[in-house]
C-alpha positions in Angstrom: 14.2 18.9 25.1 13.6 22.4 26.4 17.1 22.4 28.1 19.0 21.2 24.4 17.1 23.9 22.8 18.4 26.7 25.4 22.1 24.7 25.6 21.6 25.2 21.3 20.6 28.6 21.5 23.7 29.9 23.6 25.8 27.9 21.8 24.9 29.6 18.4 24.9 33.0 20.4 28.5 32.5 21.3 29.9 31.3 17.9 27.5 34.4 16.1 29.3 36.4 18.7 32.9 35.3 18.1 32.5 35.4 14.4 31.4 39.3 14.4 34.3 39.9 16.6 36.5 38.4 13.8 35.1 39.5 11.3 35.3 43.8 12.8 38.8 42.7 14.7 40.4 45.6 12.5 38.9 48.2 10.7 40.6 49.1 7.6 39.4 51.7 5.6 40.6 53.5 1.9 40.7 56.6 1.0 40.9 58.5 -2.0 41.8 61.8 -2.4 40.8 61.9 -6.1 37.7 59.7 -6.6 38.1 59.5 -10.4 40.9 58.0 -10.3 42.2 54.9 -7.5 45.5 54.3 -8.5 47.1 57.1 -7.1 47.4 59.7 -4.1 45.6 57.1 -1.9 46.3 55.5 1.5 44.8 52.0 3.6 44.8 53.1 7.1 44.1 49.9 9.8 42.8 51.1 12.9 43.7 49.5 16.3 40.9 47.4 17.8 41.4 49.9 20.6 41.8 53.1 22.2 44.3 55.0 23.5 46.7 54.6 20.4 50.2 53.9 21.3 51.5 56.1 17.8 51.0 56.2 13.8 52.7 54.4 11.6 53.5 55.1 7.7 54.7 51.4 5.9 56.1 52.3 2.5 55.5 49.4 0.0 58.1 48.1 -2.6 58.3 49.2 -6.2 55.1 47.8 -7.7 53.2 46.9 -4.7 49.7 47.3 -3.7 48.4 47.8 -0.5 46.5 45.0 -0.7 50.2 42.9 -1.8 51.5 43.9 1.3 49.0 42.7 3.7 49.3 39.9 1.5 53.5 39.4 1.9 53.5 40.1 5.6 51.8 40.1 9.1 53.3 43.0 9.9 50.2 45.3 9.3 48.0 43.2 11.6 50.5 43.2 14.2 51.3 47.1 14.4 47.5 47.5 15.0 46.9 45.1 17.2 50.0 46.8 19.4 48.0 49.7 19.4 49.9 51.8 16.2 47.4 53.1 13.7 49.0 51.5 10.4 49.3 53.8 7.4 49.7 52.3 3.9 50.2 54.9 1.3 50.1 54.7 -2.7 52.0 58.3 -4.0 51.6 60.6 -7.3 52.9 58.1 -9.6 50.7 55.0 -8.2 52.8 51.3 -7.9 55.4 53.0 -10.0 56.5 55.5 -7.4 60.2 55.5 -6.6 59.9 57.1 -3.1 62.6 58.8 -3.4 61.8 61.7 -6.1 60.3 64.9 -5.5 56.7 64.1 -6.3 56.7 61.3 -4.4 58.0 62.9 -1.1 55.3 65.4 -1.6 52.8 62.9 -1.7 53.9 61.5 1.0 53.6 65.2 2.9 49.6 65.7 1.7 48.9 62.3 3.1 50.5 62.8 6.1 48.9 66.2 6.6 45.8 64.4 5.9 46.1 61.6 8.6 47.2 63.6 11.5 44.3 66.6 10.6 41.7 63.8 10.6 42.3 61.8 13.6 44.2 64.9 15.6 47.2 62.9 16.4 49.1 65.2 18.3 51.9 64.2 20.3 51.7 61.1 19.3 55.0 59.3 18.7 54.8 58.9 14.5 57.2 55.9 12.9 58.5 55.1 9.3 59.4 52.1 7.5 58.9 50.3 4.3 60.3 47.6 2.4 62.7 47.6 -1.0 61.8 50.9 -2.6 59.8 52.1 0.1 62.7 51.3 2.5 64.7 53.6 0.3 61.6 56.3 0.5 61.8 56.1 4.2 65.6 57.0 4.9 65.1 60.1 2.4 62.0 61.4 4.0 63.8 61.2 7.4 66.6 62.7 6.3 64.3 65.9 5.2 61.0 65.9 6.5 60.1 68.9 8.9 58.3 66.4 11.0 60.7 64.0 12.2 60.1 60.6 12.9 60.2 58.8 16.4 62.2 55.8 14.7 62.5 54.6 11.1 63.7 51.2 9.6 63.8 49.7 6.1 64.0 46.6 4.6 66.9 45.4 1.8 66.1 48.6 0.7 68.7 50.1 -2.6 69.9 53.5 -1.5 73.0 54.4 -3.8 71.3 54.8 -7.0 74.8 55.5 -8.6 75.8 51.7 -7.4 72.3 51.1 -8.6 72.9 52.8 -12.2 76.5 50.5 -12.8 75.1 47.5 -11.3 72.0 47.4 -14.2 74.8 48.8 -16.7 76.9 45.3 -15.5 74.4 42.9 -15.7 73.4 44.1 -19.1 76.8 44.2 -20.5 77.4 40.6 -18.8 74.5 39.3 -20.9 75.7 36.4 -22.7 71.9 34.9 -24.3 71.2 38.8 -26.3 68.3 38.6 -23.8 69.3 41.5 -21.1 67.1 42.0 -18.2 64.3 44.2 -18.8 64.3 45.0 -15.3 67.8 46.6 -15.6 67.0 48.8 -19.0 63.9 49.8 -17.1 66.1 51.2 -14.4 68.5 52.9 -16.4 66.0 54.8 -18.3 64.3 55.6 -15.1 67.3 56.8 -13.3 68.5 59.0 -16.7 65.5 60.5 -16.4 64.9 61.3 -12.7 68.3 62.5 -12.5 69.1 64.3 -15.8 71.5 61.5 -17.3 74.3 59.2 -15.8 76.0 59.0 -13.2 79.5 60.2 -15.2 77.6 62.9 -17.0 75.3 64.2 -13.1 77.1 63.0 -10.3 75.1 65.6 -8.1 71.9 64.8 -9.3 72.6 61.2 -7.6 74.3 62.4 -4.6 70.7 64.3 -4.2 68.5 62.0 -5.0 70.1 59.1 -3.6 69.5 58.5 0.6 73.2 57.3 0.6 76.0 57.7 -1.5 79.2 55.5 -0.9 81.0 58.2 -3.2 79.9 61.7 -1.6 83.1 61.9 1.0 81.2 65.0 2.5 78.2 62.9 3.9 75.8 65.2 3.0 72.6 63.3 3.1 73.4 60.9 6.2 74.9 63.1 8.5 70.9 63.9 8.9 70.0 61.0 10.5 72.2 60.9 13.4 70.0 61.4 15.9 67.3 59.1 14.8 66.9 55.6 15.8 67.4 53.5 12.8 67.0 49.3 11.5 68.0 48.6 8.6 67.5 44.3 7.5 68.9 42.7 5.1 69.2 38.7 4.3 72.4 38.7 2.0 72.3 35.0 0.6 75.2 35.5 -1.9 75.1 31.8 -3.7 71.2 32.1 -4.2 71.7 35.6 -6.0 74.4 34.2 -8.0 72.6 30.9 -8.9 69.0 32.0 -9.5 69.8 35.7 -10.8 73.3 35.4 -11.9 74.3 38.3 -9.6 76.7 38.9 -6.6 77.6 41.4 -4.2 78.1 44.1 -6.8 74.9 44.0 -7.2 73.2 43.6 -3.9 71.4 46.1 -1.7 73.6 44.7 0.9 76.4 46.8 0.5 74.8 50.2 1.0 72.7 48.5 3.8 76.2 47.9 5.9 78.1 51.3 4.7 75.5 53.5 5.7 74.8 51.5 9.5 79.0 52.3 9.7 79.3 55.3 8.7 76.4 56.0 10.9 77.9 54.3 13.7 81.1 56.5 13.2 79.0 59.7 13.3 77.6 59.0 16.5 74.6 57.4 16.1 74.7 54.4 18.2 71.0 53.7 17.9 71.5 52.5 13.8 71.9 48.7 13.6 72.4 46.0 10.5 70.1 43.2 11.2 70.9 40.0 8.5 68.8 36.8 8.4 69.7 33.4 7.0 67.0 31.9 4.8 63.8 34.0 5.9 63.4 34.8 3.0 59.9 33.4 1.2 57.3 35.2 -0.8 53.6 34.8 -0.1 51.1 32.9 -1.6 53.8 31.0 -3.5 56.3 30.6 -0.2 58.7 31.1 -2.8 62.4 31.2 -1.5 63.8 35.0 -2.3 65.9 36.7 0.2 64.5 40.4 -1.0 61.1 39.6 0.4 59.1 41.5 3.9 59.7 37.7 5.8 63.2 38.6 6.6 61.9 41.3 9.7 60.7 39.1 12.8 58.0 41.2 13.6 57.4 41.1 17.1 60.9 42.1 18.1 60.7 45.0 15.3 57.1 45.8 17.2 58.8 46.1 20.9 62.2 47.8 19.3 60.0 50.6 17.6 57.5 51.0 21.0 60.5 51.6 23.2 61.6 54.8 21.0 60.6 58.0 22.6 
């Protein structure tokens, strides 16, 4: 009896034991730079189960995401701090609604930055960038004029011409055939006119600036910035499900930037910028919905070893 009782006893020890270490595997912690308010000027930061750190990370979510949806849509998170990279998930000046790309937003992105590397003295350390959709699109335009540059960057189907992105919405509206145009697309068009001052035709400039890539700027003014970083860009571009479920096609796709700005990056000199496209990866979480614009399309682990061999 006396020996069940001990067998019992470690036996609940050890399960106790495993649970805690479960249950404190990562530490993830937010914080708020304005109390008051929770939906802006924020960050998640995931720590590493362990010391030394191999590097920070900053993983820029698509338009509309939470943190919290992120960690949700991918293992990627987990799987950067468990490699040892202290995982950085910001929320900017103008919350879920943040296109990345605008002034505020890069500022933002600046003051938290400043904040991480202050608090946990990362000096040194080797510092990446990537984000999906949106946040993708935030990531190319902070590398291409941040003052701190990053070790490596990559983004994921993210839109970068805003001028294609402008006449694309302006297509599929005019293409409308049920009087029912997608809200999405007016959405964008007001948004754009009024990051940028108006059109395209009307403040060609204005998109050549605020756009990461611009298939019409001959001079190259924005890209020829990134030429010595190491660069991925993915991309899963399933032609017939965009044309059967959203009634689009190539036109419309962030596809087509993904590939111009990987060539004309390749022609620069920048061998270290690759196009990586997946067939049917795409799936959204809980759902496991089928959508080729979704986080699944990265395989993790080889993004993982790619970014830890950049020095």
């Amino acid at each position: 009896m006396t020996r069940l009782i001990f067998t019992f006893l470690i036996f609940l020890f050890f399960c106790t034991n495993c649970l805690a270490q479960k249950n404190t595997f990562f530490k993830i912690e937010k914080v708020y730079f304005d109390n008051t308010d929770t939906t802006k000027n924020c960050y998640t930061i995931i720590y590493p189960p362990k010391l030394p750190w191999a590097g920070y990370i900053f993983l820029l979510p698509g338009f509309g995401e939470t943190a919290e949806r992120v960690i949700q849509q991918t293992e990627l998170p987990k799987k950067l701090a468990l490699s040892g990279i202290l995982t950085i998930i910001p929320t900017f000046q103008y919350g879920v609604l943040s296109f990345g790309v605008d002034s505020l937003s890069q500022q933002s992105f600046d003051r938290i930055l400043k904040d991480v590397t202050s608090k946990h003295k990362l000096i040194d350390q080797r510092f990446y960038v990537g984000g999906y959709s949106i946040g993708g699109s935030c990531t190319i335009k902070y590398a291409e004029n941040s003052t701190i540059k990053p070790t490596a960057i990559f983004a994921i189907d993210p839109p970068l011409d805003f001028e294609r992105l402008y006449y694309s919405a302006q297509r599929d509206i005019r293409l409308s055939t049920d009087d029912k145009p997608n809200q999405e697309n007016i959405y964008l068009i007001e948004r754009l006119e009024k990051e940028t001052g108006g059109s395209p035709k009307k403040n060609i400039l204005s998109y050549y600036k605020f756009s990461p890539y611009s298939f019409s700027d001959t001079t190259q003014t924005a890209i020829k910035k990134l030429t010595k970083i190491p660069l991925r860009i993915y991309t899963e571009p399933d032609i017939n499900w965009w044309m059967k479920e959203r009634r689009a096609d190539f036109t419309s796709m962030n596809s087509t930037e993904c590939s111009a700005i990987i060539n004309e990056l390749n022609r620069l000199g920048n061998t270290n910028a690759t196009l990586i496209t997946s067939q049917n990866k795409g799936f959204r979480k809980p759902e496991n919905s089928r959508h080729p614009h979704s986080w699944s399309i990265v395989n993790n682990d080889d993004l993982i070893k790619w970014l830890l061999k950049q020095k």
